[in-house]
C-alpha positions, 0 to 999 in steps of 0.5 A: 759264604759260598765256595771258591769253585773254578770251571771244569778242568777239561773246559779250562784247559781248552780255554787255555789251549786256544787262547795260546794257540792264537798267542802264537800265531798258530790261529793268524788273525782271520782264520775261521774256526769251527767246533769239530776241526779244533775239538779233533785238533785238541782231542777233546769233545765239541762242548768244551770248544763250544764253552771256550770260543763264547769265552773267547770271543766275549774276551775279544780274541774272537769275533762273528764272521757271517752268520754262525761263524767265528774268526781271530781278531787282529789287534797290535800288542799296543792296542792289549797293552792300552787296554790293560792300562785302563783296566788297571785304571778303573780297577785302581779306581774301585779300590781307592773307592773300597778303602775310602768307604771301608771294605766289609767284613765279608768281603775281606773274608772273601779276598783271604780266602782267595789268598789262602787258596792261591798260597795252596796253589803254589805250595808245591813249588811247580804247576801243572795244568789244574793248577793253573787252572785254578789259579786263573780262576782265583785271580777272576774271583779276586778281581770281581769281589773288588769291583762288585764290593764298590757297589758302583754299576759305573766302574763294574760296566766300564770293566765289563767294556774294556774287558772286550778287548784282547786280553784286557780282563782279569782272567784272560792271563797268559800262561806259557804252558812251555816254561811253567817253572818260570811262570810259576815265579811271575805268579808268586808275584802276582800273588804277593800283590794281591797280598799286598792289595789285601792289606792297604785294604783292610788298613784303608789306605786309598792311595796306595791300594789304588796305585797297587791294582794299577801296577798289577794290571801290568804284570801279564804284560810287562813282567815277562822278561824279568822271569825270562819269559818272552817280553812281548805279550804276543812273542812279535816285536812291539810294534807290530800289529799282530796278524796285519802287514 
């Protein structure tokens, strides 16, 4: 079984960095972003900011702007929390699918050794950078062995569309590096869920499984204000269309 192995702590890390700067408005809808004023911003080298606006833009945030350049995409935080909702949708789909069939030995192998990894991760009790980073990491690797353990191109392309969208993928998980301690308390519950999607998997309880994953897809975007986080995604009121009048 190959490793569990996350990216390069400084590229997630700057990853983290933009995504969170565009979360907060400090990057508005519109701004055009160049490689050498943002990695001078962050302190970093150009390669890591190169790596984070391709993710960036592949996860919506970012979109082209002339022929080179990049700007913020605007969205409403209806338009994330749609999308999290289909995600949630497809994913429970795939799962329902998975327990139908009865998932793989290696496959269930894989998931346990996610949820040992992310138990690991959270034993101290507090997170840092890396382990946020690595957390982040583990929650991609979760989701993608469900998806591609259905065998099905349909659901997996699906995903991979919906995933364009402003924080609609898995991996694209909102970290408020301000309030850890808090956030530390919202990923012990999405771990407990991946626990809980574990077992109805291996007990091939479709229904259950299936309602599981969706309400999963929701905790990066309704589980905030039970923790004391800021409740809406973006820190905005709901209705307002992040970055627009």
């Amino acid at each position: 079984m190959d490793p569990i192995e996350p990216p390069a702590a400084e590229s997630a890390s700057v990853l983290a960095a933009l995504r969170q700067l565009i979360v907060d408005g400090r990057y508005p809808p519109g701004t055009r972003l160049a490689e050498i004023p943002v990695a001078a911003a962050l302190g970093v080298s150009r390669t890591p900011v190169r790596l984070a606006f391709r993710t960036l833009e592949q996860e919506g945030l970012l979109q082209k702007s002339g022929k080179r350049g990049l700007e913020v995409r605007a969205f409403t935080e209806a338009d994330v929390l749609c999308a999290v909702e289909v995600r949630g949708a497809l994913e429970g789909l795939a799962a329902r699918r998975l327990a139908e069939a009865g998932a793989t030995p290696a496959l269930l192998a894989r998931l346990q050794d996610c949820l040992a990894e992310g138990d690991a991760v959270l034993a101290a009790g507090t997170l840092t950078e890396s382990e946020v980073a690595r957390w982040t990491w583990l929650n991609q690797v979760f989701h993608g062995a469900i998806v591609e353990g259905t065998g099905s191109r349909v659901i997996a392309d699906a995903i991979a569309r919906n995933n364009h969208l402003p924080f609609a993928s898995a991996d694209s998980i909102t970290i408020d590096r301000r309030a850890l301690e808090r956030e530390y308390r919202k990923l012990q519950m999405a771990q407990l869920q991946h626990r809980l999607i574990v077992e109805a998997l291996r007990r091939r309880e479709s229904a259950r499984v299936e309602t599981l994953m969706r309400e999963h897809a929701l905790i990066g975007v309704r589980y905030g204000a039970l923790f004391g986080l800021d409740a809406p995604l973006l820190g905005t009121d709901p209705a307002t269309v992040h970055g627009a009048a």
